[in-house]
C-alpha positions, 0 to 999 in steps of 0.5 A: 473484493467483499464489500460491507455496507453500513448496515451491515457494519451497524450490525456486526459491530457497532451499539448505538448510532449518531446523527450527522449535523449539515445540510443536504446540498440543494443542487441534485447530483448528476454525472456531469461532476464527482467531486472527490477529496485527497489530503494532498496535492497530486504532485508529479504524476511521472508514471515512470517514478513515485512522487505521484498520487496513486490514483490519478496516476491510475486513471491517467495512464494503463498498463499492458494488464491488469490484475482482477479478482479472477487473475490477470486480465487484458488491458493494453496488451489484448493477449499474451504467450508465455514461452514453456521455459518461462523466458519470454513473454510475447504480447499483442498490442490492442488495435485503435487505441490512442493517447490523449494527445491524439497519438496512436498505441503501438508497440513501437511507443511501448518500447519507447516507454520500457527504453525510459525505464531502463535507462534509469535502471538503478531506481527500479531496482527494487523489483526484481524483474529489472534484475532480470530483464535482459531485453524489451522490444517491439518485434513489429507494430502490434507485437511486443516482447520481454525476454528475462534471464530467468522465469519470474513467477510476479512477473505479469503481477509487476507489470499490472501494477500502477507504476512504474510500467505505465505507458505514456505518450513517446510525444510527452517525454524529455528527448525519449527520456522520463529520469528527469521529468516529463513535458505532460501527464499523457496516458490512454486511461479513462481520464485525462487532466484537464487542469490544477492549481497546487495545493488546491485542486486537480480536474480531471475530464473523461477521455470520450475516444476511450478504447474501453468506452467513455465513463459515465461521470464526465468530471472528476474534481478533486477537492485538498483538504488536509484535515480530517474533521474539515473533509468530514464537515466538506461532505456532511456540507454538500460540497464533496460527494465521495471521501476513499482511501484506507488513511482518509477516514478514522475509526470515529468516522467510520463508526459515526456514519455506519448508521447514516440516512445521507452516507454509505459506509464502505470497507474491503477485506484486508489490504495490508498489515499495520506493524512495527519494525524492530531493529536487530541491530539495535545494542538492546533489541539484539537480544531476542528475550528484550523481542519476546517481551515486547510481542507478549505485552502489545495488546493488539485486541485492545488497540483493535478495539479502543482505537479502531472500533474493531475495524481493524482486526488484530494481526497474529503475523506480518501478512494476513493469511488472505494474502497469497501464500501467507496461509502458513500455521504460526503461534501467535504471540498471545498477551501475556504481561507475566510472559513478558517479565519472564523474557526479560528476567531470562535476558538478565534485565532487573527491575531497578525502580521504574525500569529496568536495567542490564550491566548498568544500562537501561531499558529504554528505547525510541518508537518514531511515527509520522507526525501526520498520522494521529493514529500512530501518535495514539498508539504509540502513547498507548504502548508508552504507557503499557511497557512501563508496566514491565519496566520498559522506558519507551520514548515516543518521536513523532517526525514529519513523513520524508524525515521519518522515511529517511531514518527508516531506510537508514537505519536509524531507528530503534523501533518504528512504525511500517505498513505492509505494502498491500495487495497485490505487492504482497508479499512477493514485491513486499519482500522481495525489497527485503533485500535492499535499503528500500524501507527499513526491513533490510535494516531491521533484519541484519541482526537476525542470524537467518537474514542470509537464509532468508535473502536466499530463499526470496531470490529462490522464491522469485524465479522457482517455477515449482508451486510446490517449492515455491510455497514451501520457501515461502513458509520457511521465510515466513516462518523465520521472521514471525519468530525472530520478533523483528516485527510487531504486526498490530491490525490488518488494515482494510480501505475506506469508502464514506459517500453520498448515498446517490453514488452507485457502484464505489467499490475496491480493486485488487490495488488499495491505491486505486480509486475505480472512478470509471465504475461509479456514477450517480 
């Protein structure tokens, strides 16, 4: 992906600079230690579930692919043959490779491993691959084979994903099993964890017997620093070296160090929208004019630049069309305060002092957000204060995260801020959970008429071996939730790098969630 460096940033977008305050640490850098920052503790790292941070699950455990730039590319698997009816994938293990506990790579401890996923069956359920998947196994010790009931165009996407199709160790398992834990976090990756202490640090040491060569830093220290302006004062002090990830940094940190003689700034291109969800179910947002007022009266510029410095740029759909297969012609929803009183007058909503009000009920709803997140609190008070110019009386609920996931999936929310789940989950995975309670998107669209349409088409998509069609069941669904108005696309996010100008090649994958240790060095 594009990388923008902090000149260039200075140049396109921002006017006048500021100067850090610290000092430079007095210990020279070298590659014998990158001393990151994460929010939060690493918790389980079970490739096989989703409790795990991201990206030490990344440097931990491979894949049998891997997705890049340029397509799909070998990882554990060194090559692969898909059958004419697109059934049965075949792939040939790489030779020599071995786990962290010293085991040895084969086919047999890939079966092992797709043997633990299915078992466990139902929670994988939101891809649809494990719909489909008739049978996994291992034809002889270097041959590994996947046979589906039907083609599956994301099927190698899926694969190449952090999880839930990583290999571990056969040895660190439960009993074969991995539902209800597993006995260590051993994998084949460039990195194995060497220790941690809860809430307070993980350390992570270069793996030397490494298939793909041992990375030049040979220490990973990972810093939990929860609070923003602490890990900005941590790495201004010396004491961590890199801060990566789209929700580690703000906007004012960005801008403060897009100048700097000490730091470089880094940004990808687009990675994933920041939207809000609107319930169809919802006595008040089923009606489509009470939508339609809503997406001509959120100010998406002025919240791109007053919250975002222009960082993240104003999204007009629920996928940029950077996005494969999202390049699809729709109106956007301009900003328009008198085009949204027209919407409501038409659904019957008179004004009746500061809101608005329908055969005696009014106008009023509830946007929930994370609590954690300072960015949702501050554009939720921003629209707080916008609707109520056309007589809308929006509540805002800040929830601690599990409490607000919950409520998501359930339902029980009247409008509630969501993210794309990025590249490269978009948009077939992304969609493809339409179809169940995964997030709150099923929910939402249940009031929409076309929702059985819909869920037809993201099946048909799914196993459609015509490129042709394929794209043209994209744009119909595309289509048909861009002018339902369940969703309310604000900015399309990019990720974040801040570091020491020491640190050479930090760089983005085609994954928001990974951090490409194994590339950098000092």
């Amino acid at each position: 992906m594009k990388i923008f460096t902090a000149l260039t940033l200075a140049a396109l977008i921002f006017t006048g600079c500021s100067s850090e305050s610290g000092s430079e640490t007095s210990e020279p850098r070298t590659n014998d230690r990158l001393t990151f920052v994460n929010y939060r503790d690493i918790r389980d790292l079970n490739p096989h579930l989703y409790a795990g941070e991201m990206y030490a699950q990344e440097i931990l455990f491979e894949r049998l692919v891997v997705l890049t730039a340029d397509g799909y590319a070998p990882s554990l698997a060194e090559s692969w043959e898909i059958s004419e009816d697109g059934l049965v994938y075949t792939f040939k293990i790489r030779e020599g490779v071995t786990f962290h506990d010293g085991e040895k790579l084969d086919a047999f401890a890939v079966e092992k491993n797709f043997d633990a996923l299915i078992e466990n069956k139902a929670r994988h359920t939101w891809l649809e691959m494990m719909r489909l998947l008739v049978s996994a196994e291992a034809l002889d010790e270097n041959t590994f084979q996947i046979t589906m009931e039907a083609p599956y165009y994301p099927m190698l996407t899926e694969l190449a994903v952090t999880r839930p199709f990583a290999i571990m160790s056969p040895a660190a398992m439960k009993d074969g099993s991995t539902k209800d834990g597993v006995e260590a976090y051993i994998g084949t990756g460039p990195y194995k964890l060497d220790s941690y202490v809860t809430d307070e640090y993980a350390i992570f040491t270069a793996y030397e017997d490494y298939w793909g060569g041992a990375p030049a830093i040979k220490e990973i220290y990972v810093k939990v620093i929860p609070d923003n302006q602490t890990r900005i004062l941590a790495l201004e002090n010396g004491e961590i070296d890199l801060i990566y990830g789209k929700n580690m940094l703000d906007a004012d940190a960005i801008n403060k160090y897009s100048s700097s003689d000490r730091f470089e700034v880094a940004l990808s291109e687009p990675t994933s929208t920041r939207h809000i969800l609107l319930n169809t179910q919802n006595e008040i947002l089923q009606d489509i004019n009470v939508r339609m007022a809503i997406q001509h009266a959120t100010n998406k510029e002025a919240i791109s630049q007053g919250i975002f410095y222009g960082l993240e740029k104003p999204a007009d759909a629920l996928y940029s069309p950077t996005v494969p297969y999202c390049n699809v012609p729709l109106t956007a929803y301009d900003f328009n305060m008198d085009k949204a009183e027209e919407y409501l007058e038409a659904g019957g909503w008179i004004l009746e002092g500061d809101t608005r009000v329908k055969e005696g009920r009014a106008l009023e709803l509830t946007l929930r957000y994370n609590s954690d997140s300072v960015t949702e609190k501050s554009i939720a008070e921003y629209l707080q204060s916008e609707y109520r110019k056309i007589g809308i009386s929006l509540s805002i609920l800040g929830e601690e995260e599990q409490s607000y996931r919950d409520n998501m999936k359930s339902g029980a929310f009247d409008l509630v801020f969501n993210i794309s789940w990025g590249m490269p989950y978009d948009p077939q995975s992304s969609l493809a959970a339409m179809l169940e309670r995964v997030y709150g998107d099923y929910e939402a669209q249940l009031g929409i008429e076309a929702k059985p349409e819909i869920d037809k088409a993201i099946h048909h998509i799914l196993t459609s071996v015509d490129e042709a069609e394929r794209q043209e069941l994209y744009n119909f669904v595309l289509r048909e939730l861009h002018y339902s108005a369940c969703y309310l696309p604000l900015t399309y996010e990019s990720n974040k790098a801040l570091y020491v100008k020491e640190l050479k090649n930090v760089g983005f994958t085609q994954s928001q969630y990974e951090v490409p240790f194994e590339k950098m060095n000092f």
